[in-house]
C-alpha positions as a Markdown table, in Angstrom:
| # | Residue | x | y | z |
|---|---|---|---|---|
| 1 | Unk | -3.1 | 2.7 | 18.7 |
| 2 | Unk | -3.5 | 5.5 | 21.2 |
| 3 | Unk | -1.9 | 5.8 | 24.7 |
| 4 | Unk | -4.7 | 5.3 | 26.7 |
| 5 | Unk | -6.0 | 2.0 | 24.5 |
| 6 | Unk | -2.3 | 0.9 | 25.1 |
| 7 | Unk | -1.9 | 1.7 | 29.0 |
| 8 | Unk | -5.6 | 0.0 | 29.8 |
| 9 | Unk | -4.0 | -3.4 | 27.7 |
| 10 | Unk | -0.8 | -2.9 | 29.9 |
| 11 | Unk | -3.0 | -2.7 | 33.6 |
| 12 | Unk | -5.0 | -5.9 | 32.1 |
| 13 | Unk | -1.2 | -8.0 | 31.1 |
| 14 | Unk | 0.2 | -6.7 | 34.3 |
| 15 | Unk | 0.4 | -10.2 | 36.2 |
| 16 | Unk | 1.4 | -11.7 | 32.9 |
| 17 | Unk | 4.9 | -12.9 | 32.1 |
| 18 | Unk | 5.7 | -11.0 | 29.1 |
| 19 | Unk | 9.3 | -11.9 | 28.7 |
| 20 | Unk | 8.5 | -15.6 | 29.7 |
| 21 | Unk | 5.7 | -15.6 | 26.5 |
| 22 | Unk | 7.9 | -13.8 | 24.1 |
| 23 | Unk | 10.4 | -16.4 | 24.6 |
| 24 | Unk | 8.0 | -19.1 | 24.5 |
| 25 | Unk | 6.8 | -17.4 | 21.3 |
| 26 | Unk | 10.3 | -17.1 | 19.6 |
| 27 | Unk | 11.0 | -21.2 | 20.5 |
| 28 | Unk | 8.0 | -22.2 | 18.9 |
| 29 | Unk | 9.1 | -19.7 | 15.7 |
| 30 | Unk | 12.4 | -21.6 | 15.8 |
| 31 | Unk | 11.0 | -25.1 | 16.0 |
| 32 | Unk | 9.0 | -24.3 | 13.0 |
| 33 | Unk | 11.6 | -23.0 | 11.1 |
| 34 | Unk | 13.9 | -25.8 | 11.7 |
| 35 | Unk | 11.5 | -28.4 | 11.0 |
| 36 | Unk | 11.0 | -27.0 | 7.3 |
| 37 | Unk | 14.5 | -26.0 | 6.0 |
| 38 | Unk | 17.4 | -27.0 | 8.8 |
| 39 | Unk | 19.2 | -25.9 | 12.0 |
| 40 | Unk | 22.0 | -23.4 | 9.9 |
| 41 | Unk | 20.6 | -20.0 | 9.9 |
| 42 | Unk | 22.7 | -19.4 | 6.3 |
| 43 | Unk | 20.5 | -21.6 | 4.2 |
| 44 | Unk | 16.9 | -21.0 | 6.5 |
| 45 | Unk | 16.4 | -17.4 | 5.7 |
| 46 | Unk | 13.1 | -18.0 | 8.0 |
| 47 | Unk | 15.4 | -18.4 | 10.9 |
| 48 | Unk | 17.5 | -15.9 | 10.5 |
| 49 | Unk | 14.7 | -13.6 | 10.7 |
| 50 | Unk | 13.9 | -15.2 | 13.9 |
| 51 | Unk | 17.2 | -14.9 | 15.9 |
| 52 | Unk | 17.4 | -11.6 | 14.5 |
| 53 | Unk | 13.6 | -10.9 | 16.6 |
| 54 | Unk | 15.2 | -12.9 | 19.3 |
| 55 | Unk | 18.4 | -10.9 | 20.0 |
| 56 | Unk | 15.9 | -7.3 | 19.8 |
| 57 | Unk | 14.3 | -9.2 | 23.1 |
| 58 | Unk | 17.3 | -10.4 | 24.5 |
| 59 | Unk | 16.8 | -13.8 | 24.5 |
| 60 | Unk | 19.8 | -15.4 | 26.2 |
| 61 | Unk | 22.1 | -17.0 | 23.5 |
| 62 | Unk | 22.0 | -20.3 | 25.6 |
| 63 | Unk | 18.1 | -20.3 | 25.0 |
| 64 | Unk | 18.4 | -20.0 | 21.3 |
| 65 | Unk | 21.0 | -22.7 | 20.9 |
| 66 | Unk | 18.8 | -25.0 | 23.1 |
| 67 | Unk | 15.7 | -24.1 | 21.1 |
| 68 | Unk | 17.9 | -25.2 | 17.7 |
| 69 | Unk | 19.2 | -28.2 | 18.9 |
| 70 | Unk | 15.8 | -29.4 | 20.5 |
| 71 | Unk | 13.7 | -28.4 | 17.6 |
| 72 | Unk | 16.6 | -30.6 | 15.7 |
| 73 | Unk | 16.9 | -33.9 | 17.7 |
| 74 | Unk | 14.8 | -37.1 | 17.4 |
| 75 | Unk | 11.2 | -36.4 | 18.8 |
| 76 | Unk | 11.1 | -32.9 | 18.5 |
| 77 | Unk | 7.6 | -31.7 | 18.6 |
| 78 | Unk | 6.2 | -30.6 | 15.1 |
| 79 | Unk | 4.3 | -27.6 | 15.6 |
| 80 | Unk | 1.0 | -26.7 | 13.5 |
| 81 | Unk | 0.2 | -23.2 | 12.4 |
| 82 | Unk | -3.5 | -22.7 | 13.0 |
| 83 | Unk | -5.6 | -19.7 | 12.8 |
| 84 | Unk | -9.1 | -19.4 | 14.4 |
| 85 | Unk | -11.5 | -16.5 | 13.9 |
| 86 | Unk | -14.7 | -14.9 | 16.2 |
| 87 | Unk | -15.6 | -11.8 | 17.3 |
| 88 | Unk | -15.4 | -10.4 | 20.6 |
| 89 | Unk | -17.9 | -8.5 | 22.6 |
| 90 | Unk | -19.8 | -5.6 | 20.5 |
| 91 | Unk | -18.5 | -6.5 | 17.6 |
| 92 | Unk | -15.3 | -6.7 | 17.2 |
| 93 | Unk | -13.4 | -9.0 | 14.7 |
| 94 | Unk | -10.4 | -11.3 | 16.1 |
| 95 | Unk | -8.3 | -13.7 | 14.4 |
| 96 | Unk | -6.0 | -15.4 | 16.6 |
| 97 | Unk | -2.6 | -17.4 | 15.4 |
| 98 | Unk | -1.7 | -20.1 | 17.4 |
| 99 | Unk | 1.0 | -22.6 | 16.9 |
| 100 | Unk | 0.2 | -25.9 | 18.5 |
| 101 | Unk | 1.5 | -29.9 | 18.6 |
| 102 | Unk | -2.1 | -30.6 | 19.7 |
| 103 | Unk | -5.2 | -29.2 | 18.1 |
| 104 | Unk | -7.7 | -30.4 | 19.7 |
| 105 | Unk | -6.4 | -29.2 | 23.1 |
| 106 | Unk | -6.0 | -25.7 | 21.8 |
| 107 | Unk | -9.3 | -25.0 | 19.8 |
| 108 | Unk | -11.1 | -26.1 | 23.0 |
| 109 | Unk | -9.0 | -23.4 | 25.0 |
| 110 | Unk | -9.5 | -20.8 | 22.4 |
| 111 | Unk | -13.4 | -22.1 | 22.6 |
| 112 | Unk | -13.5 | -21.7 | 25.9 |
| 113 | Unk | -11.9 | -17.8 | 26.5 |
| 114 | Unk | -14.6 | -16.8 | 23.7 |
| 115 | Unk | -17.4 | -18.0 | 25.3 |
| 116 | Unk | -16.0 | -16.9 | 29.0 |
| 117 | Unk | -15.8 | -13.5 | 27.8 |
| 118 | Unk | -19.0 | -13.2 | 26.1 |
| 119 | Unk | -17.3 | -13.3 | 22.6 |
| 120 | Unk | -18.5 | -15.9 | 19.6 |
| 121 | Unk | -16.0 | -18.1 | 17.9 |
| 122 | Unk | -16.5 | -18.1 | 14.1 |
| 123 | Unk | -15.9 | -20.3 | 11.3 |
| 124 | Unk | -13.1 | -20.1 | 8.7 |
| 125 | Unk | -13.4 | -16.9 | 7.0 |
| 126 | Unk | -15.8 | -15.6 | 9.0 |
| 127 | Unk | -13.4 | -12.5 | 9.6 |
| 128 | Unk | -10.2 | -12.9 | 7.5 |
| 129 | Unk | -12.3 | -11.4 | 5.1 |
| 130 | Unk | -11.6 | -8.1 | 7.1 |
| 131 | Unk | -8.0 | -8.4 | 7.1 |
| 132 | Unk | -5.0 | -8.3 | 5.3 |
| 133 | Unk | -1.9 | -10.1 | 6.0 |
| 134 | Unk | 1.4 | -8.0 | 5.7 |
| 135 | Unk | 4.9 | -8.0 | 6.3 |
| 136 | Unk | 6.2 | -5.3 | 8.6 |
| 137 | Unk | 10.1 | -4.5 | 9.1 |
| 138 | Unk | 11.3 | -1.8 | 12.1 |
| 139 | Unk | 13.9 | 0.8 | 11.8 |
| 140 | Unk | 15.7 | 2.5 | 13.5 |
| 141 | Unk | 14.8 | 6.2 | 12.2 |
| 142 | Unk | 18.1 | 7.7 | 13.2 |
| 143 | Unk | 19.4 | 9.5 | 10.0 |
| 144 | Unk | 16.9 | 8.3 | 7.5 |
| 145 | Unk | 15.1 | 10.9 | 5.6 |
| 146 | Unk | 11.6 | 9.5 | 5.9 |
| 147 | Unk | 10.4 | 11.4 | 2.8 |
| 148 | Unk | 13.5 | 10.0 | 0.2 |
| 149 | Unk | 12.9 | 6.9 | 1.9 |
| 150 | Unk | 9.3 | 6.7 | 1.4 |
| 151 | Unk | 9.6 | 7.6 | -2.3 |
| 152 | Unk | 12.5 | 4.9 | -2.7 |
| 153 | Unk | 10.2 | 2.1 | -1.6 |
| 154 | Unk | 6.7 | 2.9 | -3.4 |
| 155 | Unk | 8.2 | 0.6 | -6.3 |
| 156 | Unk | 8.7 | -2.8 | -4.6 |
| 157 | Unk | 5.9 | -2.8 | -2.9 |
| 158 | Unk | 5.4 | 0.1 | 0.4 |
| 159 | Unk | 1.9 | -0.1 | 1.9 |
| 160 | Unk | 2.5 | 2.2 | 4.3 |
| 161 | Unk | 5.4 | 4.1 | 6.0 |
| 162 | Unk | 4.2 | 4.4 | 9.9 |
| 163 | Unk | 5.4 | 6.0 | 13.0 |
| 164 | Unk | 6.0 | 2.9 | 16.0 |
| 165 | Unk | 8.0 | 2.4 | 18.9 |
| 166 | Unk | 9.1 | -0.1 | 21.0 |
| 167 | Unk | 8.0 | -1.4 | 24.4 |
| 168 | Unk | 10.5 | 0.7 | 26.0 |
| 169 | Unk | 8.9 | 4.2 | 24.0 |
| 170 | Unk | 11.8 | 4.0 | 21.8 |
| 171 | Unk | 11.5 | 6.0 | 18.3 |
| 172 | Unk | 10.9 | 3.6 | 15.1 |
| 173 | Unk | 9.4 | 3.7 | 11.6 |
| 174 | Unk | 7.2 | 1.0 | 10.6 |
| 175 | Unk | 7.7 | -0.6 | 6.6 |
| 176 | Unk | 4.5 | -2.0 | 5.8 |
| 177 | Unk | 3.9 | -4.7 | 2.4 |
| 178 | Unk | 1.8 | -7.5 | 1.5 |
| 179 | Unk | 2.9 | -10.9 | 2.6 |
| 180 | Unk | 3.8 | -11.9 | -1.2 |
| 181 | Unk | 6.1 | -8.7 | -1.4 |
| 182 | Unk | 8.3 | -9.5 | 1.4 |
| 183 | Unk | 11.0 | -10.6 | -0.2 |
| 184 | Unk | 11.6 | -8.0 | -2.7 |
| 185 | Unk | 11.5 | -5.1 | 0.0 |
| 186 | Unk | 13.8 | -7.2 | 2.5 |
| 187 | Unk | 16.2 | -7.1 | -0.7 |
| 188 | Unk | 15.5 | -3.3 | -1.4 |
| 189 | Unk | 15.8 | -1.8 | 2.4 |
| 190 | Unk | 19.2 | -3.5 | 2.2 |
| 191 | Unk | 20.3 | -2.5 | -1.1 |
| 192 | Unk | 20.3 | 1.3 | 0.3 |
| 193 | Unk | 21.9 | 0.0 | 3.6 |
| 194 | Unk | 18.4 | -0.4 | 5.9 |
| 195 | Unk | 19.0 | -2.8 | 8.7 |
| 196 | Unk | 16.1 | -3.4 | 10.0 |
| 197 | Unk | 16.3 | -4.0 | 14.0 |
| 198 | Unk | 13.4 | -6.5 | 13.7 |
| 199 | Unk | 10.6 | -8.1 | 11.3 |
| 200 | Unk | 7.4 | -9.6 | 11.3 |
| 201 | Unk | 4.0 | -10.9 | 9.5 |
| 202 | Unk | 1.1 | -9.3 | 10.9 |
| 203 | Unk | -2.8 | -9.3 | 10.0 |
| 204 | Unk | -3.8 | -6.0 | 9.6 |
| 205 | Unk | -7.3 | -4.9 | 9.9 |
| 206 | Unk | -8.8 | -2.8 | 7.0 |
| 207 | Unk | -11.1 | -0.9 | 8.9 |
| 208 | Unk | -11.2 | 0.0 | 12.6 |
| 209 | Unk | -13.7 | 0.1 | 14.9 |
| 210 | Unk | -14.0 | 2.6 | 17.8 |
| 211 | Unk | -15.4 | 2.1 | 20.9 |
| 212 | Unk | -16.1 | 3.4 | 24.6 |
| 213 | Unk | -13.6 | 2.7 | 27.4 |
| 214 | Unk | -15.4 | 0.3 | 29.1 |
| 215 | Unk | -16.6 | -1.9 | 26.4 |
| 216 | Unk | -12.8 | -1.4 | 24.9 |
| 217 | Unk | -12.0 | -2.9 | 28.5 |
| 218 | Unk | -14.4 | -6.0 | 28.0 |
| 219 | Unk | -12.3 | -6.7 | 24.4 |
| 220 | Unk | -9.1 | -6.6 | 25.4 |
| 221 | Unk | -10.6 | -9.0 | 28.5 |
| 222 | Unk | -10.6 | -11.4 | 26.3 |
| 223 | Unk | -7.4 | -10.5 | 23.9 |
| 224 | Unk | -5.7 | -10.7 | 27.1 |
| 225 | Unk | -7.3 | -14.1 | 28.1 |
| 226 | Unk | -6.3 | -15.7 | 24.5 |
| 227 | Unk | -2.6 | -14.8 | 24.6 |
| 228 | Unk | -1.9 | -16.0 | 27.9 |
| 229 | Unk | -2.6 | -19.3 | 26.5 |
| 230 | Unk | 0.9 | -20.7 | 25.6 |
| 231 | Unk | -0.5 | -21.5 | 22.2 |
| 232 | Unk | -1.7 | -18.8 | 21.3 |
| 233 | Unk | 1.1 | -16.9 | 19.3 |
| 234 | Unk | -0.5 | -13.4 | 18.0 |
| 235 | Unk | -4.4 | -11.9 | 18.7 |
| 236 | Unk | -5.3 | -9.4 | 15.6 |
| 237 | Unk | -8.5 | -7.5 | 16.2 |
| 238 | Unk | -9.9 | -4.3 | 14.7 |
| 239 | Unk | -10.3 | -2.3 | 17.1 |
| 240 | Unk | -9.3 | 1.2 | 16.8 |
């Protein structure tokens, strides 16, 4: 995504707490992990992914202990994965990912932000048609030869090898595979000693659409209206 697409999201999420959501975001990861294979990160390989995210955004260590424990005791809340689909104003396709102990509450709020921004929620399928779900790994691109590394990958699975950085402007490189191939190129970055500093599952969009400033601004509106909702874990769009 360009700068200037990136710095008109940032004025929009300005009054939002972004640390406060990504930790939000990370407990609820965590709770879902747990639920399905245990509290010990050496047998949940799921979880160990997700401390591994949660140390990249320094979430306190007390926080992540808390979040294990809770998401192990009596009465923890058991969180659903659901994904809803629309589109947004002129056109463009969103699928958001929420993860929620009450449905009814959140497809109502999700409702709600669509029609409040002028946007149309859809029915299943109405847009995952237009996207592909992927695994992404970041690396730090100090020392790595892009072009061996790129060539070393193709066979288990490389979509893409992309330039990225973080929220800070740091330097990365992006690994992209399918969802189903994220296991084999977890096991081949580390066989050649990549580490990566953070992973995650993304939906991708196949095509992009471009747009004018101000209806860009009336789209990320509403992106910015679903993800302050503290269900809502990821927005996907394809805008370009």
């Amino acid at each position: 995504m360009g700068r200037a697409f990136e710095k008109r999201k940032h004025t929009i999420f300005a009054r939002m707490d972004r640390v406060g959501k990504q930790f939000a975001k990370i407990g609820k990861d965590i709770a879902i992990a747990v639920k399905a294979s245990g509290p010990s990160p050496e047998g949940n390989p799921a979880l160990r992914r997700i401390l591994q995210n949660a140390r990249v955004v320094n979430m306190p260590k007390e926080k992540i202990e808390n979040a294990i424990k809770k998401a192990s005791g009596q009465g923890a809340a058991a969180y659903e994965i659901v994904i809803y689909e629309g589109y947004a104003p002129h056109g463009i396709a969103l699928l958001v990912e929420a993860a929620t102990d009450n449905v009814t509450r959140t497809v109502a709020n999700v409702r709600h932000a669509f029609k409040h921004h002028s946007g149309n929620m859809g029915s299943t399928g109405s847009v995952a048609f237009m996207f592909q779900h992927q695994g992404v790994f970041r690396l730090d691109p100090t020392g790595i030869d892009r072009d061996a590394l790129e060539l070393d990958l193709i066979d288990h699975g490389l979509i893409a090898l992309e330039d990225g950085e973080t929220d800070k402007g740091e330097k990365q490189l992006l690994v992209r595979v399918a969802f189903a191939d994220f296991g084999t190129m977890s096991s081949a970055l580390e066989s050649r000693g990549q580490h990566a500093v953070s992973t995650a599952f993304e939906y991708v969009a196949q095509t992009l659409t471009e747009l004018p400033d101000e209806q860009t601004d009336d789209v990320l509106k509403l992106i910015a209206s679903l993800e302050s909702d503290d269900d809502v874990q990821n927005v996907y769009s394809n805008l370009a």
